[in-house]
VONUKOL-109701 format. One record per residue (C-alpha): residue number from 1; residue in three letters; x, y, z. Coordinates in nm, 2 decimals. Example, Ala and Ser with C-alpha at 12.3 -4.5 7.8 and 13.67 -1.06 7.14 Angstrom:
// residues 2
<rec><num>1</num><residu>ala</residu><px>1.23</px><py>-0.45</py><pz>0.78</pz></rec>
<rec><num>2</num><residu>ser</residu><px>1.37</px><py>-0.11</py><pz>0.71</pz></rec>
// end
This chain:
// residues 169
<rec><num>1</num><residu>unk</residu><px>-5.36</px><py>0.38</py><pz>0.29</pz></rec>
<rec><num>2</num><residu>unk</residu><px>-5.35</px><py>0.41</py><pz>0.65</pz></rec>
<rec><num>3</num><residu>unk</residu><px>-5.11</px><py>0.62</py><pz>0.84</pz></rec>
<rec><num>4</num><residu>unk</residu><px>-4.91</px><py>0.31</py><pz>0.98</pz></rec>
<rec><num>5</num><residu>unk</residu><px>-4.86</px><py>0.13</py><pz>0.61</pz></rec>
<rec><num>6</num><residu>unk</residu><px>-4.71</px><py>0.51</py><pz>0.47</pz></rec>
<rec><num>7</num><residu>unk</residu><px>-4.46</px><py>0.49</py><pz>0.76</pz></rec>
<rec><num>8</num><residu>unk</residu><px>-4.39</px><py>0.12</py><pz>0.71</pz></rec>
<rec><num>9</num><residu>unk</residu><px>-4.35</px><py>0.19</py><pz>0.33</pz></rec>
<rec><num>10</num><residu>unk</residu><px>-4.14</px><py>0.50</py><pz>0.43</pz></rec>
<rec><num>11</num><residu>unk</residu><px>-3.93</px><py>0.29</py><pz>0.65</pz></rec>
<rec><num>12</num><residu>unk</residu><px>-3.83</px><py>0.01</py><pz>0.41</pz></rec>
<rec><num>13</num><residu>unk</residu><px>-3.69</px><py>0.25</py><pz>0.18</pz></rec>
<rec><num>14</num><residu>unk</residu><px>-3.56</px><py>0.45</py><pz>0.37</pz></rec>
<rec><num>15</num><residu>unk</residu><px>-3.39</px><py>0.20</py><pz>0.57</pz></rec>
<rec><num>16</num><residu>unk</residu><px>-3.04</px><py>0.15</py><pz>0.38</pz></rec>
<rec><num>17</num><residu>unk</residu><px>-3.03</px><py>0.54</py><pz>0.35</pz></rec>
<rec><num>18</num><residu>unk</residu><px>-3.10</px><py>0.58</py><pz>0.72</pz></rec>
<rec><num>19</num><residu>unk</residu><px>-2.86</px><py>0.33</py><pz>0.83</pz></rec>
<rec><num>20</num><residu>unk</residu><px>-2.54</px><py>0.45</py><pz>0.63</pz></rec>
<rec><num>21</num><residu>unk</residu><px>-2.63</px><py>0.84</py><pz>0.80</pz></rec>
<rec><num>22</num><residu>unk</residu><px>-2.61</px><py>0.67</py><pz>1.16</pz></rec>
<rec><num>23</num><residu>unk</residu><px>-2.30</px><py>0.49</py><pz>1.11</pz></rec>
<rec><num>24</num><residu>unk</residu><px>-2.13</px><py>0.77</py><pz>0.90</pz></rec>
<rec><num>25</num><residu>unk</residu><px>-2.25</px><py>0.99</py><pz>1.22</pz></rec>
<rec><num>26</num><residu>unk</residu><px>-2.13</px><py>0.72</py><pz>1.49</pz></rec>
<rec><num>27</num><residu>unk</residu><px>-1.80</px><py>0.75</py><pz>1.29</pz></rec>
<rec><num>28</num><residu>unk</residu><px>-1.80</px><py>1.13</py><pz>1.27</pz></rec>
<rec><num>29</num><residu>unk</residu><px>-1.88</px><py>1.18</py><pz>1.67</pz></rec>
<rec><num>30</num><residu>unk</residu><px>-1.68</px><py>0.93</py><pz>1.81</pz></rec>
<rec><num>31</num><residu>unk</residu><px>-1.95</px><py>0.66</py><pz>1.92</pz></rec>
<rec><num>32</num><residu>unk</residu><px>-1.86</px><py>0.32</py><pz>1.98</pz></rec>
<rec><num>33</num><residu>unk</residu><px>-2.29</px><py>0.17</py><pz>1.94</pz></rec>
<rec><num>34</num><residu>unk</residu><px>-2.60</px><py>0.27</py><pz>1.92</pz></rec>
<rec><num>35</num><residu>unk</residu><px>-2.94</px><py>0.11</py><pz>2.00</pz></rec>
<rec><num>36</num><residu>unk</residu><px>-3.13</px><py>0.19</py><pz>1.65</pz></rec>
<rec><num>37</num><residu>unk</residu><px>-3.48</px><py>0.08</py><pz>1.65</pz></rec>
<rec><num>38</num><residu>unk</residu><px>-3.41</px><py>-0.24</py><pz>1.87</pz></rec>
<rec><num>39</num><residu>unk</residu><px>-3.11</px><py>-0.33</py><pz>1.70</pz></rec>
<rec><num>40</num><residu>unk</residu><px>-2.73</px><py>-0.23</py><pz>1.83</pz></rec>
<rec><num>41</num><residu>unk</residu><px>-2.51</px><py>-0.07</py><pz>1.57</pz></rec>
<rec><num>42</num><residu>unk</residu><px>-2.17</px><py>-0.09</py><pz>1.68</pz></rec>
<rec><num>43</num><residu>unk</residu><px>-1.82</px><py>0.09</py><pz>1.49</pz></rec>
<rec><num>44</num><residu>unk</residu><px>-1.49</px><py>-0.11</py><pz>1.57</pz></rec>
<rec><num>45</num><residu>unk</residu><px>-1.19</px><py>0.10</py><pz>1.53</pz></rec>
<rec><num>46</num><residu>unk</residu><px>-0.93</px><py>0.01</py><pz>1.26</pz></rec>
<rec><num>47</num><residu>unk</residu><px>-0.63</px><py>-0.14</py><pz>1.42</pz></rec>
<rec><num>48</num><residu>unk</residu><px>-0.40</px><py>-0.14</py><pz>1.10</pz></rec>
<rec><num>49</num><residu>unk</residu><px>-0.11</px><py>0.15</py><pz>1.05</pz></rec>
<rec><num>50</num><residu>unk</residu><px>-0.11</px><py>0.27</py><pz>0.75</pz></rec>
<rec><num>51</num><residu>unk</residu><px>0.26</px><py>0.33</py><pz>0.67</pz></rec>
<rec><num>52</num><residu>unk</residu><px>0.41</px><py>0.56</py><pz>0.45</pz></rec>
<rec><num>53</num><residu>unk</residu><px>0.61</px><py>0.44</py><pz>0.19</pz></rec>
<rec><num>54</num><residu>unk</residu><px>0.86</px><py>0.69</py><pz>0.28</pz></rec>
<rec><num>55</num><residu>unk</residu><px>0.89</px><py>0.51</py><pz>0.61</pz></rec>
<rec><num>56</num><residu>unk</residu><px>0.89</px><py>0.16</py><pz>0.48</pz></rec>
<rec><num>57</num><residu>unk</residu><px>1.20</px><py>0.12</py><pz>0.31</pz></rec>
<rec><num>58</num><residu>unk</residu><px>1.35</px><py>0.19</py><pz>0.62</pz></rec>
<rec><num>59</num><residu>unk</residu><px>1.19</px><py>-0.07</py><pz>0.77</pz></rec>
<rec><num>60</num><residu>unk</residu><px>1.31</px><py>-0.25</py><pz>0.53</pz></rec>
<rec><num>61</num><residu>unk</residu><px>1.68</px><py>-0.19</py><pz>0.58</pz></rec>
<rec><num>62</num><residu>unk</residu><px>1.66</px><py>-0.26</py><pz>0.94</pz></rec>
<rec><num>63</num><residu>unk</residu><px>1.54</px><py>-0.67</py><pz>0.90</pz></rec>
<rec><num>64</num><residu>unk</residu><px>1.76</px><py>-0.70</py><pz>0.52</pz></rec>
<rec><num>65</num><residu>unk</residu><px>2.09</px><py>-0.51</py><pz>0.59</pz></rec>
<rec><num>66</num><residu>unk</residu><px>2.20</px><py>-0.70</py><pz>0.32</pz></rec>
<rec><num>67</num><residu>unk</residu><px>1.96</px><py>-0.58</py><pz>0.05</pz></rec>
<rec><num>68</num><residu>unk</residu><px>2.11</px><py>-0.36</py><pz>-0.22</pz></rec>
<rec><num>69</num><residu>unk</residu><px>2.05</px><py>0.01</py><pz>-0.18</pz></rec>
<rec><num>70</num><residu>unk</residu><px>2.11</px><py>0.12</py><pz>-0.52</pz></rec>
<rec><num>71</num><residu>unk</residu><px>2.15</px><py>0.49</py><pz>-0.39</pz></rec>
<rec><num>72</num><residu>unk</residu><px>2.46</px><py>0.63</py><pz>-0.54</pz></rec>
<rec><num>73</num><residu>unk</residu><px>2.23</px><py>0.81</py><pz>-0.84</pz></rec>
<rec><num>74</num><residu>unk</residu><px>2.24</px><py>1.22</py><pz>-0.84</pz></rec>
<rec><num>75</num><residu>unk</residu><px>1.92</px><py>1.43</py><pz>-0.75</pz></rec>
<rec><num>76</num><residu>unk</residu><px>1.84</px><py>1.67</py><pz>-1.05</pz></rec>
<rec><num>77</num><residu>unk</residu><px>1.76</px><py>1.88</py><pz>-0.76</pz></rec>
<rec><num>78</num><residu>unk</residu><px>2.03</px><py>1.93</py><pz>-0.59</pz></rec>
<rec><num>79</num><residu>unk</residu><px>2.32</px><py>1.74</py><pz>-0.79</pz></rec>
<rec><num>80</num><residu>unk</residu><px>2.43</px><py>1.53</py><pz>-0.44</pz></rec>
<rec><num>81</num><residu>unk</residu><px>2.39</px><py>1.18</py><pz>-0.43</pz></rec>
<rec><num>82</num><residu>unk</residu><px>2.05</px><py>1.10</py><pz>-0.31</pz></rec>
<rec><num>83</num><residu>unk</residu><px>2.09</px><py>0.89</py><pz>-0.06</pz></rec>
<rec><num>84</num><residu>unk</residu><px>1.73</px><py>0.84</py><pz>0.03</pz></rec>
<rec><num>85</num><residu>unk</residu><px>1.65</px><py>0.69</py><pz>-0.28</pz></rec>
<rec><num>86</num><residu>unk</residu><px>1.64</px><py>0.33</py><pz>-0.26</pz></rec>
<rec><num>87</num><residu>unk</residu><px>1.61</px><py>0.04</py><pz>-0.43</pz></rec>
<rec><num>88</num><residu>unk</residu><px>1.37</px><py>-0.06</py><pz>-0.15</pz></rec>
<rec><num>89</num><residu>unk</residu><px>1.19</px><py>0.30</py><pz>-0.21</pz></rec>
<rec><num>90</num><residu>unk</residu><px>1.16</px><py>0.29</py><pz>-0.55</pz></rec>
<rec><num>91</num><residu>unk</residu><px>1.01</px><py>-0.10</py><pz>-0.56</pz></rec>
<rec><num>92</num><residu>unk</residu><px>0.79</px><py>-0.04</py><pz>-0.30</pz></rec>
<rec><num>93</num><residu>unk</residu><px>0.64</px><py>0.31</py><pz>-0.51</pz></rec>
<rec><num>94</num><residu>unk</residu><px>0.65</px><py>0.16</py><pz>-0.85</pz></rec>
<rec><num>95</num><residu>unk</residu><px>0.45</px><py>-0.16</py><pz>-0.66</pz></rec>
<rec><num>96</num><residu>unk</residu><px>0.20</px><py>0.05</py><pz>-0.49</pz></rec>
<rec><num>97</num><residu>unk</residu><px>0.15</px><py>0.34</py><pz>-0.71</pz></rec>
<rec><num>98</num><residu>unk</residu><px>0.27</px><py>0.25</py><pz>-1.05</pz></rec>
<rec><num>99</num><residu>unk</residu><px>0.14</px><py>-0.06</py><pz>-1.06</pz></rec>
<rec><num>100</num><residu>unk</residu><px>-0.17</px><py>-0.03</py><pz>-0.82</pz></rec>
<rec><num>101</num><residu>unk</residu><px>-0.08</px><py>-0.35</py><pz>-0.67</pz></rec>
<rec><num>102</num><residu>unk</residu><px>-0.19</px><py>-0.50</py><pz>-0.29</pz></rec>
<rec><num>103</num><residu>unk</residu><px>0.13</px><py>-0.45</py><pz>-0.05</pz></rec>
<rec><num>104</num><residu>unk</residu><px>-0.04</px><py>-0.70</py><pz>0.17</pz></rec>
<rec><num>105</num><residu>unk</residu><px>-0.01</px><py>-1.00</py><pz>-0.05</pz></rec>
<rec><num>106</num><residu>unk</residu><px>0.29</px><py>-1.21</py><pz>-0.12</pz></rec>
<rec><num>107</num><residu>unk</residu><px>0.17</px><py>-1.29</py><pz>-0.48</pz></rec>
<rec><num>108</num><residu>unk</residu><px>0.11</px><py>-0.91</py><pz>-0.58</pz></rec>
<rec><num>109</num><residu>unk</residu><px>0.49</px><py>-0.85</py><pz>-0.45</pz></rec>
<rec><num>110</num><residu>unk</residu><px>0.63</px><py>-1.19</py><pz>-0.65</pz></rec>
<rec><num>111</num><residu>unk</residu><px>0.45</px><py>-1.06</py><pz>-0.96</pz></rec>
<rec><num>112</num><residu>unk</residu><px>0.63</px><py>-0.72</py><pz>-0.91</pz></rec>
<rec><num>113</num><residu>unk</residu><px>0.97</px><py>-0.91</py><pz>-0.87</pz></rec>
<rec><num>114</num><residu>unk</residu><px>0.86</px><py>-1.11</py><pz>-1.14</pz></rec>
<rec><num>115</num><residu>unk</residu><px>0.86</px><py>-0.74</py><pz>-1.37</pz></rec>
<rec><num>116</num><residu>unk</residu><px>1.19</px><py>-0.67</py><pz>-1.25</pz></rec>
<rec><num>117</num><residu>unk</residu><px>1.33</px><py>-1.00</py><pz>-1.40</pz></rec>
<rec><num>118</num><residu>unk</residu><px>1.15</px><py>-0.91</py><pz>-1.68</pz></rec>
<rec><num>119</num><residu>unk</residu><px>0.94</px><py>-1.26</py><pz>-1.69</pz></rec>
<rec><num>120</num><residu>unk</residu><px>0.59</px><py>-1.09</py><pz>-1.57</pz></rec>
<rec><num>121</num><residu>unk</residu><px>0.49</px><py>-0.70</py><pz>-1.73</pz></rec>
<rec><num>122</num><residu>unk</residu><px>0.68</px><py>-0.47</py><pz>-1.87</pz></rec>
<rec><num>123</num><residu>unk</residu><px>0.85</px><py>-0.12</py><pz>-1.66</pz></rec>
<rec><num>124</num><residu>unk</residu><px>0.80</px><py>0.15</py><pz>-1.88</pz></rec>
<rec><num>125</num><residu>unk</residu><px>1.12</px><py>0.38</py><pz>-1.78</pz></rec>
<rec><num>126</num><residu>unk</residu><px>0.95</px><py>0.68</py><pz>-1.82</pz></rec>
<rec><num>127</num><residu>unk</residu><px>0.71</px><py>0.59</py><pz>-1.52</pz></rec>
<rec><num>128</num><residu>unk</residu><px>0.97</px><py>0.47</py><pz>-1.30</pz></rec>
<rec><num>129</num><residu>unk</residu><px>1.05</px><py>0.59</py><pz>-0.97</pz></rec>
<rec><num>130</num><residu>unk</residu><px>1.34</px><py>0.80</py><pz>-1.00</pz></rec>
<rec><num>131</num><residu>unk</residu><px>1.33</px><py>0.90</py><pz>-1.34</pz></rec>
<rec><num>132</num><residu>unk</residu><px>1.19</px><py>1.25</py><pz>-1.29</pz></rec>
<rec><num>133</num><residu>unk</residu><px>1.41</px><py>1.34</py><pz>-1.00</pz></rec>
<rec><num>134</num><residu>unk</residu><px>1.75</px><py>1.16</py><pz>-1.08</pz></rec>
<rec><num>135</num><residu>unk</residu><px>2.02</px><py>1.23</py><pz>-1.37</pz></rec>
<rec><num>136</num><residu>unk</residu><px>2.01</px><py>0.88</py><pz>-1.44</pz></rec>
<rec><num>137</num><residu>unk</residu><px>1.72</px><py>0.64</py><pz>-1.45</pz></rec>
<rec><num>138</num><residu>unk</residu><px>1.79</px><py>0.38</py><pz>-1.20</pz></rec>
<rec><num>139</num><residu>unk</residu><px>1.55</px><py>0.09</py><pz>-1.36</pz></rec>
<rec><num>140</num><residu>unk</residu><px>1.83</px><py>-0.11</py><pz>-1.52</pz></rec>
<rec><num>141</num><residu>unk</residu><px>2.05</px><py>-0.10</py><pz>-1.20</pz></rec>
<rec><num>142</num><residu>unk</residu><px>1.79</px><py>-0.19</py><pz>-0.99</pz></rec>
<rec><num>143</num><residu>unk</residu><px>1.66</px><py>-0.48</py><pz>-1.22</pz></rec>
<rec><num>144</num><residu>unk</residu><px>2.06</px><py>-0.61</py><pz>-1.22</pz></rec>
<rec><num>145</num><residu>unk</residu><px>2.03</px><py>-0.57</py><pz>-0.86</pz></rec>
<rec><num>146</num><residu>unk</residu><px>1.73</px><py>-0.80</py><pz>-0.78</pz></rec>
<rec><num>147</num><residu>unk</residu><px>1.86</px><py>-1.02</py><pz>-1.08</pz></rec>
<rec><num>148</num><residu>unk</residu><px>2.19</px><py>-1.08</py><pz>-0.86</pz></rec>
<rec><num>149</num><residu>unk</residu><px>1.95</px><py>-1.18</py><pz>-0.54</pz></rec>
<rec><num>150</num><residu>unk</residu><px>1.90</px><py>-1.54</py><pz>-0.47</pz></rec>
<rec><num>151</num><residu>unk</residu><px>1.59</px><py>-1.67</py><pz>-0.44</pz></rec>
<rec><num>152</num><residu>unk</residu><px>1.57</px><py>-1.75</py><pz>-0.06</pz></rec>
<rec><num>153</num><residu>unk</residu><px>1.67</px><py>-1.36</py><pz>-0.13</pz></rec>
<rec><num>154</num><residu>unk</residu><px>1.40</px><py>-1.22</py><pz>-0.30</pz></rec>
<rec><num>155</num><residu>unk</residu><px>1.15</px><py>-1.47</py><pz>-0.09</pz></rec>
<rec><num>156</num><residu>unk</residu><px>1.29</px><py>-1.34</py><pz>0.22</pz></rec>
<rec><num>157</num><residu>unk</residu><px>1.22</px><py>-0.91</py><pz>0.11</pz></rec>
<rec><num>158</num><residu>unk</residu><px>0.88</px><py>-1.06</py><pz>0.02</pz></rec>
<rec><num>159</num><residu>unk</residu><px>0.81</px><py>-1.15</py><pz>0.38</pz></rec>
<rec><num>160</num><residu>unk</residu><px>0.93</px><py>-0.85</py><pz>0.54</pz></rec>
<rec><num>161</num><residu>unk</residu><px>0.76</px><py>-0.63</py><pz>0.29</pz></rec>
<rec><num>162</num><residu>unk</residu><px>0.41</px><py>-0.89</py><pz>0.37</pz></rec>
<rec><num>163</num><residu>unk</residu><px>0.48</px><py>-0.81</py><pz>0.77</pz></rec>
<rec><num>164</num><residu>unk</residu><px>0.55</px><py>-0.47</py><pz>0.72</pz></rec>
<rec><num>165</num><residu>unk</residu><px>0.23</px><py>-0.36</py><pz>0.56</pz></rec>
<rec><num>166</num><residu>unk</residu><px>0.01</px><py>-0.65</py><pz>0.73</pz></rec>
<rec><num>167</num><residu>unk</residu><px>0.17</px><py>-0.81</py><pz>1.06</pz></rec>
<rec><num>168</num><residu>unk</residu><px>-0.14</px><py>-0.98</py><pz>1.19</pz></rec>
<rec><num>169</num><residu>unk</residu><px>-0.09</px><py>-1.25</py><pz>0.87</pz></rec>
// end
């Protein structure tokens, strides 16, 4: 084999290898493109927020005033009520983190509603949100709470939580 054909060979599989390098290094320094062998590579910067779930149920609060906060339960902790500990917190970990599910899709958050009313998977109380750091387990208040909700209710904390997490929807 000729010098040219080695390099060709070398080339083709090498290629994929190659590429992933020079975008992982047009990440890592900060370059927008690259001209690589005749072809421009270009890196477009991420323009979602990623947003803490400690943050959201704020968020939350502020477009639902309405929405029960189911925070009168005592931290271990500190035996005070813990305020911070919402109803909106506690769905929003259990959907996220318990449950693994997509917070940018309005059927992953109506299947988690769906396991609060009991009529989708079961919440195993010892995995809840709330049940290592509060006295008292807060799963059945907070399933009585979103029982209580109407439905234009619970439709209407699935759009905020859908525009919270992805606004450009």
């Amino acid at each position: 084999m000729d010098m040219v054909k080695k390099t060709a060979l070398f080339l083709n599989s090498q290629l994929p290898v190659t590429l992933i390098l020079l975008v992982m290094m047009m990440v890592g320094l900060g370059m927008g493109s690259l001209n690589f062998l005749g072809v421009q590579l270009s890196v477009q910067p991420v323009s979602a927020q990623i947003i803490s779930p400690s943050d959201v149920w704020q968020v939350v609060y502020q477009q639902l005033p309405n929405f029960p906060k189911e925070n009168q339960y005592i931290s271990k902790d500190t035996g005070q009520v813990a305020e911070n500990n919402t109803l909106a917190s506690r769905l929003i970990l259990y959907h996220i983190y318990i449950k693994g599910r997509s917070p940018v899709y309005r059927f992953d958050w109506k299947l988690t509603l769906a396991d609060y009313l009991e009529a989708n998977e079961i919440i195993y109380e010892a995995s809840y949100p709330g049940n290592d750091s509060l006295r008292q387990n807060p799963l059945s208040g907070d399933r009585l709470a979103i029982r209580k909700l109407t439905r234009k209710q619970r439709n209407d904390l699935v759009d905020v939580l859908v525009n919270i997490y992805n606004p450009k929807r």
